[in-house]
C-alpha positions in Angstrom: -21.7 31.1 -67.4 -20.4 28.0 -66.8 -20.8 25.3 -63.3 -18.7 23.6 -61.8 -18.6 19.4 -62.5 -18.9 17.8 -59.0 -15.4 15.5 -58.4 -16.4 11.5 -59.1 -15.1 10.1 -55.9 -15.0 5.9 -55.9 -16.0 3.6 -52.9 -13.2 2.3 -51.3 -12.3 -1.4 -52.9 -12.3 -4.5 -50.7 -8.7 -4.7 -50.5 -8.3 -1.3 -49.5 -10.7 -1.7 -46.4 -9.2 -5.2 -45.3 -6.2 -3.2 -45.8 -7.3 -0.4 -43.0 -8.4 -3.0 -41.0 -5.3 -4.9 -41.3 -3.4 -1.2 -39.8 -5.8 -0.5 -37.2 -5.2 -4.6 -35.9 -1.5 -4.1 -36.2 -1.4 -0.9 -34.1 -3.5 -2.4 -31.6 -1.6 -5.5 -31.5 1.7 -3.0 -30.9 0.2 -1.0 -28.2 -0.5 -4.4 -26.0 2.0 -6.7 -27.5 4.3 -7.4 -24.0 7.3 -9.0 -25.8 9.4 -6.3 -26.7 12.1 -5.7 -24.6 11.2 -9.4 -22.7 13.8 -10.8 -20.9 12.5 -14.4 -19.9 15.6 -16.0 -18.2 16.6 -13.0 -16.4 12.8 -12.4 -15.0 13.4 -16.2 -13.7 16.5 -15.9 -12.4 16.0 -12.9 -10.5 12.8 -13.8 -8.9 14.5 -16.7 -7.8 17.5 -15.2 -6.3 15.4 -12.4 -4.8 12.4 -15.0 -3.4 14.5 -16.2 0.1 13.7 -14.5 2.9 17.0 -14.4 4.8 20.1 -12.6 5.4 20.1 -9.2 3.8 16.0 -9.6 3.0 15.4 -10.5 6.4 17.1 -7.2 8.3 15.1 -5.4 5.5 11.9 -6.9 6.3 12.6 -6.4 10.2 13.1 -3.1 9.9 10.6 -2.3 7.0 7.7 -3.9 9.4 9.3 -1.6 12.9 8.7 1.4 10.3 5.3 0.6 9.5 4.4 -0.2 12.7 5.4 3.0 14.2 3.5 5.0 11.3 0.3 2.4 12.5 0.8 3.4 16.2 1.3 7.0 15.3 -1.4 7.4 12.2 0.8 8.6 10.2 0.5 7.9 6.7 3.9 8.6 5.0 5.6 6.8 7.2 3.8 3.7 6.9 4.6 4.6 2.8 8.6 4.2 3.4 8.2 1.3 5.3 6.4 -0.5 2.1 8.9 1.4 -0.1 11.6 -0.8 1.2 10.1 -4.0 2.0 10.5 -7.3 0.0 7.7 -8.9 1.6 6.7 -9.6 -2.4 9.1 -11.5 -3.6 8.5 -14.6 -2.1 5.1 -13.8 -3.7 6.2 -13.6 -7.0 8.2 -16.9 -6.9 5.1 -18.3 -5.9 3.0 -17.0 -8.9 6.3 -17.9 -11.2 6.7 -21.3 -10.1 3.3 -22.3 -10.4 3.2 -20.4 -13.7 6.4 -22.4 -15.2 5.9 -25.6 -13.6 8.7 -25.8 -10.9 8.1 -27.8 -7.9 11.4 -26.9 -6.1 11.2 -23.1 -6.7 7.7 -23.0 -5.4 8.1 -25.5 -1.6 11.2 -22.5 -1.8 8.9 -20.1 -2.1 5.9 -20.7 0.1 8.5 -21.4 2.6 10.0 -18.3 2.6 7.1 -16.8 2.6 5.8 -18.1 5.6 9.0 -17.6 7.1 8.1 -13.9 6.0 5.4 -14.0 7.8 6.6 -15.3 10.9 9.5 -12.2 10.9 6.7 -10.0 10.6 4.6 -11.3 13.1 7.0 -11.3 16.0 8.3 -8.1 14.6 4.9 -6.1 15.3 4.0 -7.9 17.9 7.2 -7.6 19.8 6.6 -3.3 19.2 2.8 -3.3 20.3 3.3 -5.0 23.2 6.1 -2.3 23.8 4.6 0.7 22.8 3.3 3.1 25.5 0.8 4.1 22.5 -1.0 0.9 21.6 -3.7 2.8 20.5 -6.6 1.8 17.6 -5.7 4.6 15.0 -7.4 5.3 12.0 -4.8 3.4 9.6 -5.0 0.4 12.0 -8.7 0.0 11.6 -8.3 1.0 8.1 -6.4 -2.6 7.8 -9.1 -4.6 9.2 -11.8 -4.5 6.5 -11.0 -5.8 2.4 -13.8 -5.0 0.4 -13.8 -5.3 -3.5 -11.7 -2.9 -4.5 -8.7 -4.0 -2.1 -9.3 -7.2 -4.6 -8.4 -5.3 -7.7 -5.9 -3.4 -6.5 -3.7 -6.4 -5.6 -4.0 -8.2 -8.7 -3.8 -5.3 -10.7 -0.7 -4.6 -8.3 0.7 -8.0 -9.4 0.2 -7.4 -12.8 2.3 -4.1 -12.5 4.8 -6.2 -10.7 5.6 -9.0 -13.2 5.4 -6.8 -16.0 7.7 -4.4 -14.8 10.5 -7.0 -13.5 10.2 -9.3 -16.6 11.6 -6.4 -18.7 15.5 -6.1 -19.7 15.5 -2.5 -19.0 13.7 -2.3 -15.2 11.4 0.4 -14.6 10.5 2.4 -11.6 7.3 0.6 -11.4 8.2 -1.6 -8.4 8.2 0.8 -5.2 4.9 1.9 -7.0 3.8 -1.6 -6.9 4.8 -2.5 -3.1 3.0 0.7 -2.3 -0.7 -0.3 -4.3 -0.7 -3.4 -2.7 0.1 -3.0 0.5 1.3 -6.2 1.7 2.6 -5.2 4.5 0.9 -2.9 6.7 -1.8 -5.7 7.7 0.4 -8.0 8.8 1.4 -5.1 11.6 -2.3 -5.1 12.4 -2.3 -8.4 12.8 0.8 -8.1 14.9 -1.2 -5.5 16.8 -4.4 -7.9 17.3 -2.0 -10.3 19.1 -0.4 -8.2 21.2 -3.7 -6.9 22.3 -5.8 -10.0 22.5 -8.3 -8.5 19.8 -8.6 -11.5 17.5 -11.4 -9.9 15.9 -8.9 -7.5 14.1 -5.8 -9.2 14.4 -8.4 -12.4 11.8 -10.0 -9.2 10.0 -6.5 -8.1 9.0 -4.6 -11.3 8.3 -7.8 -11.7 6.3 -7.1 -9.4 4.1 -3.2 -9.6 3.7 -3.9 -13.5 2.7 -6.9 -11.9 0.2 -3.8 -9.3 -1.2 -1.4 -12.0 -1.6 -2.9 -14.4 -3.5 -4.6 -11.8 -6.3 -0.7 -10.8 -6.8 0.4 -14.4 -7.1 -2.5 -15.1 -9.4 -1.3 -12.2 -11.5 1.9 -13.2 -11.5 1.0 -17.0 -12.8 -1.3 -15.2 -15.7 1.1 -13.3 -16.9 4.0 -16.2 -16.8 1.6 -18.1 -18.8 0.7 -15.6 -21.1 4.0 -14.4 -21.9 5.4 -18.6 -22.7 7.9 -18.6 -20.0 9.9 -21.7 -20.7 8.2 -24.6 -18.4 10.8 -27.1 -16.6 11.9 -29.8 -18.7 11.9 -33.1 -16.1 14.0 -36.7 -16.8 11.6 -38.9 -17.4 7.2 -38.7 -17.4 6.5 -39.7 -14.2 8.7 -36.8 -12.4 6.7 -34.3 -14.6 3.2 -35.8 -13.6 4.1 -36.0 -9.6 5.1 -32.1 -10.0 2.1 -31.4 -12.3 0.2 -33.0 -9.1 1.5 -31.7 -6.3 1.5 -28.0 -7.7 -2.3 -28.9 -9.4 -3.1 -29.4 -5.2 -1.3 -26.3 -3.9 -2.8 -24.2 -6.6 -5.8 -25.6 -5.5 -6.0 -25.3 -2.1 -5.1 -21.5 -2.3 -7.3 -20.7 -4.9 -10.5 -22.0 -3.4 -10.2 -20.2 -0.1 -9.7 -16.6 -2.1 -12.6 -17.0 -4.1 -14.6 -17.9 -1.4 -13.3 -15.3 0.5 -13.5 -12.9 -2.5 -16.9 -13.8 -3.3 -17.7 -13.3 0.6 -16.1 -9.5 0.4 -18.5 -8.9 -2.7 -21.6 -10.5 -1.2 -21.1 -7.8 1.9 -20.5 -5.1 -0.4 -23.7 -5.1 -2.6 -25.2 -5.7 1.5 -24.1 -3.1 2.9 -24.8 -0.6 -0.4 -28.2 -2.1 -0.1 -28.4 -1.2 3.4 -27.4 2.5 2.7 -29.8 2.8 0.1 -32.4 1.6 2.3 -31.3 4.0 4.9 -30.7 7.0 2.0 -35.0 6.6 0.9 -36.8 5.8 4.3 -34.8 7.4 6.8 -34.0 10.5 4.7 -36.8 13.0 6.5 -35.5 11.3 10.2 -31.6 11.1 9.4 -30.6 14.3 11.8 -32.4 12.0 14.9 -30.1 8.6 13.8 -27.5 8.0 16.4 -25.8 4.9 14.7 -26.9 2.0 12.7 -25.2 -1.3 12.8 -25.7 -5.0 11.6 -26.3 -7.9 14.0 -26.0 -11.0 12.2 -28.1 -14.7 13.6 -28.3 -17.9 12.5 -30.9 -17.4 9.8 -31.8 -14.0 10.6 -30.5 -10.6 10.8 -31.2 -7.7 12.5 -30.4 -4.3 10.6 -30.1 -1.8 14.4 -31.1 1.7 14.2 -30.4 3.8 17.2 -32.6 7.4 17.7 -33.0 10.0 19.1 -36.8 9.7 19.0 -39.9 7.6 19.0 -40.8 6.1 15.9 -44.6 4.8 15.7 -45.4 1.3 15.3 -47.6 1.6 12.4 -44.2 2.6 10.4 -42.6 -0.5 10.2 -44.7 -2.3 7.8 -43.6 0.4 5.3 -39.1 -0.3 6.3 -40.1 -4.1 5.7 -41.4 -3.2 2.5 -38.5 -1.3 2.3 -36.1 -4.3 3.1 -37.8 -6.2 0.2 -37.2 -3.6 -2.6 -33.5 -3.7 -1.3 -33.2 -7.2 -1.5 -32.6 -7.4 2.2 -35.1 -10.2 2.7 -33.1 -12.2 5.5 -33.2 -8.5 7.3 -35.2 -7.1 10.1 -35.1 -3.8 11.3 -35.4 -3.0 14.7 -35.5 0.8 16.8 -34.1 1.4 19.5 -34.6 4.9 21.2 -31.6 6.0 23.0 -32.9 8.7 25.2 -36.0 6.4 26.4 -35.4 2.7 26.6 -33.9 1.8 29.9 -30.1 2.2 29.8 -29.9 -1.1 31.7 -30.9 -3.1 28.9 -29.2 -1.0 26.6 -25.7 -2.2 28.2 -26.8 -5.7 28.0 -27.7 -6.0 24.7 -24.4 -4.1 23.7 -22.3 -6.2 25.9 -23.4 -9.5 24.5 -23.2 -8.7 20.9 -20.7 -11.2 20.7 -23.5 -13.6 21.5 -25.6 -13.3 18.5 -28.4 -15.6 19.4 -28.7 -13.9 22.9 -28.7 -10.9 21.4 -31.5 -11.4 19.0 -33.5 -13.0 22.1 -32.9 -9.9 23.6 -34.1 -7.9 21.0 -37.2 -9.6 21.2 -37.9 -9.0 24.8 -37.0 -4.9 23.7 -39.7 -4.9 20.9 -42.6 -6.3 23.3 -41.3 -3.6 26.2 -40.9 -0.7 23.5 -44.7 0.3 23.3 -45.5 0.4 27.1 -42.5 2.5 27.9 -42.9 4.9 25.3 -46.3 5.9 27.0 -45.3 6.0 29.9 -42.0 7.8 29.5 -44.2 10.3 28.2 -46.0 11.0 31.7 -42.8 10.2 33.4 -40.2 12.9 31.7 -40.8 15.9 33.2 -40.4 14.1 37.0 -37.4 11.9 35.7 -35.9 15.2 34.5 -36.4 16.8 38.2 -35.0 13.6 40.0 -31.8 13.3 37.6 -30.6 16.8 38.9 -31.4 16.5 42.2 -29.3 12.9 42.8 -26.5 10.8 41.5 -27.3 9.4 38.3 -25.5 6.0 39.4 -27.2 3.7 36.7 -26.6 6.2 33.4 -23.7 7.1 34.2 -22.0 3.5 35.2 -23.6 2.3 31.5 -22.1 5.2 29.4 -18.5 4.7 31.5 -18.7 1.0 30.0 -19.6 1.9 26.8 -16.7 4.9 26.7 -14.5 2.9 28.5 -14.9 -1.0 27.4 -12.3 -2.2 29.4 -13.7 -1.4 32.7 -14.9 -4.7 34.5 -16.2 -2.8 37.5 -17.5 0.4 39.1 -18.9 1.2 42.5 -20.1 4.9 43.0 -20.9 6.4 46.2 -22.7 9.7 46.3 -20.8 11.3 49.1 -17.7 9.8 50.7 -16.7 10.6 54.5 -13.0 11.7 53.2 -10.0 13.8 55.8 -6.3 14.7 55.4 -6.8 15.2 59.3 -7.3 19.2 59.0 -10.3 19.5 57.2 -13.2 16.8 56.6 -15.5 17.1 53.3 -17.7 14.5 52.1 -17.4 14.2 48.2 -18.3 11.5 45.6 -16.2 8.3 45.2 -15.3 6.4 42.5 -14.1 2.8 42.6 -12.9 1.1 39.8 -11.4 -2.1 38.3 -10.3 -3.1 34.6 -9.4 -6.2 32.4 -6.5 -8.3 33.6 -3.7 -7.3 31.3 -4.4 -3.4 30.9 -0.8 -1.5 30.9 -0.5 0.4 34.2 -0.1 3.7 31.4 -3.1 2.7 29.3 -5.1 2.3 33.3 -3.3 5.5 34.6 -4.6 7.4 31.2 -8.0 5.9 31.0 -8.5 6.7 34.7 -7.7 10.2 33.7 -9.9 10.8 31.2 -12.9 9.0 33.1 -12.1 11.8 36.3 -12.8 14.4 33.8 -15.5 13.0 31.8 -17.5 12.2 34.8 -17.1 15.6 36.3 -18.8 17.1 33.4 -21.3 14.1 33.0 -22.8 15.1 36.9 -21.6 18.4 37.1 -19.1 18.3 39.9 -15.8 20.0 40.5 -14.4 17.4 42.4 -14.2 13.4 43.2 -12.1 10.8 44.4 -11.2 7.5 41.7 -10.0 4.2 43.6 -8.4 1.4 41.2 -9.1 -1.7 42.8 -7.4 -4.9 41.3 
């Protein structure tokens, strides 16, 4: 019987493992390596043909922006998708990224000022259409626009790194409608167009905001990758012409870098916030979340107030535990305060909402709430059962002239009258009238459709089958 020798295998020698090593580096180095198929002049040239914002580009952009803002003003997705698809709203970007990135003074004062002239055509262009529109209203992808967060970041510089990569190659890819769709340059200067025409500043900042944020991750993107890449820097006549350029573009670079990061480091400061804040809400709210109406953040001087609105009482003795609560969050500069919707006077309610602008009233406010709070609550308790008889048996003027403003934000007055002597001459009836008077500037449609919907809603807020509405101006 004989056994089988085992095989005598060796350990690999050193060369033969700084060979594999040597393999695994080279086919790493070929799956990154950018400079085949590299076409440095003609990535130049291009951008710098393509980077003026007239003729041709300018009819494009006009139109591209009238696209998008119709897809804004109707919700529509898609179409706000072919309006990106052919705007070259970019480009200017790009040269902007590409001057800095190879040193060229002329290309980029070209640059940024076609790019604010970009701007400007977009500008007029939306805001031209919103003040048109018989729409005009706040859609989804409009409000969409008015918020960058963190992830808006990456996805324009990432964008721009797509962008220059794909146009710096001989052979062109398809990569570029891809890219102007990611970044979405365009659709918040509509909004912003949209802020103007409607006197919101708050959105029409919010959204410029964030198409400034978009822009200048894609020209930062572009300059990285210029520089990576060794595109050939301008050669100048003499030392002192390539010091005054090194200057002057050392200053511009500066002054639109500093803002983004500040403005960047601002988007991630409220994002870790407000995921704090959820979390918060998530562990000591969890049993109570079916009785949250809303919860909103009201921001003071040194500090702010994290609102919860409910629909019932919470005890006094709990919020010692939330503050503990804001603590383990690392919401320290937070307070919390309650407000009971269905028991604290609707008066004061209105108030408070229409002065949030006014963030050191509205704190005071909020202070005069939490010394009221405990006193009402008992005695709203004695109170409900009689407040709940004289509701149905009269004309809740007060409730319902509050939750009219807050439905219907533009009204500036109402007067109610319980019954109103009204005739055509045949018959006489007394029903309830309604007189009422909004914002200066309202569009007779936007007033003629508002007062529509008010007629109905107040019908079925008081339970009437008919009234009269008087606009008053």
């Amino acid at each position: 019987m004989s056994t089988q020798q085992p095989k005598n295998t060796k350990p690999p020698t050193t060369d033969e493992v700084r060979d594999h090593v040597r393999g695994i580096w080279a086919f790493i180095v070929s799956l990154i390596n950018l400079k085949p198929g590299l076409d440095k002049r003609g990535t130049i040239q291009n951008i710098k043909n393509n980077k003026k914002m007239e003729g041709a580009n300018a009819w494009l952009l006009m139109s591209s922006i009238m696209i998008a803002s119709i897809g804004l003003d109707q919700n529509s997705q898609a179409v706000i998708i072919g309006a990106m698809l052919i705007s070259p709203l970019m480009s200017p970007i790009l040269g902007i990224g590409l001057a800095i990135g190879i040193n060229d003074r002329s290309t980029l004062f070209i640059s940024l000022q076609h790019f604010g002239i970009a701007i400007a055509i977009a500008l007029v262009t939306s805001t031209i259409y919103f003040m048109l529109t018989p729409f005009g209203e706040a859609t989804e992808q409009i409000l969409s626009r008015t918020k960058p967060t963190a992830l808006d970041v990456g996805v324009a510089f990432f964008g721009g790194l797509a962008g220059i990569i794909s146009g710096s190659r001989k052979d062109k890819s398809n990569a570029i409608p891809g890219v102007a769709i990611a970044t979405a340059l365009m659709p918040p200067l509509c909004v912003t167009g949209y802020g103007i025409a409607n006197g919101n500043y708050s959105i029409m900042l919010n959204s410029f905001y964030l198409f400034f944020l978009n822009s200048v991750f894609v020209a930062l993107a572009t300059y990285l990758i210029v520089r990576f890449l060794n595109f050939p820097v301008k050669e100048f006549i003499n030392e002192k012409e390539k010091q005054k350029t090194t200057l002057v573009i050392a200053v511009i670079s500066i002054s639109i870098i500093i803002p983004s990061l500040l403005i960047g480091a601002g988007v991630l400061q409220e994002v870790r916030e407000k995921r704090n804040i959820n979390a918060f809400m998530g562990e000591y709210f969890k049993e109570k979340e079916k009785y949250i109406d809303s919860y909103d953040v009201i921001r003071g001087d040194s500090i702010n107030y994290l609102i919860v609105k409910m629909y019932m009482p919470i005890d006094s003795s709990e919020f010692t535990k939330y503050e503990e609560g804001l603590e383990k969050f690392n919401l320290s500069d937070f307070k919390i305060d309650i407000l009971t919707t269905s028991d604290i006077d609707p008066g004061k309610i209105s108030k408070l909402e229409a002065e949030v602008s006014d963030v050191k009233d509205k704190a005071r406010q909020l202070e005069e709430i939490k010394k009221i709070r405990s006193e009402e609550e008992k005695r709203i308790l004695t109170l409900r059962s009689q407040l709940d008889s004289i509701i149905a048996d009269t004309f809740p003027y007060n409730i319902v002239s509050t939750e009219a403003k807050v439905l219907f934000p533009d009204l500036e007055k109402v007067i109610i009258a319980d019954k109103s002597h009204t005739t055509d001459f045949k018959t006489d009836v007394d029903i309830p009238l309604v007189v009422v008077k909004w914002r200066r500037g309202k569009y007779q449609s936007a007033m003629a459709r508002d007062e529509s919907k008010l007629t109905d809603w107040m019908k079925m807020r008081v339970g009437i089958d008919t009234l009269d509405l008087v606009r008053i101006k």
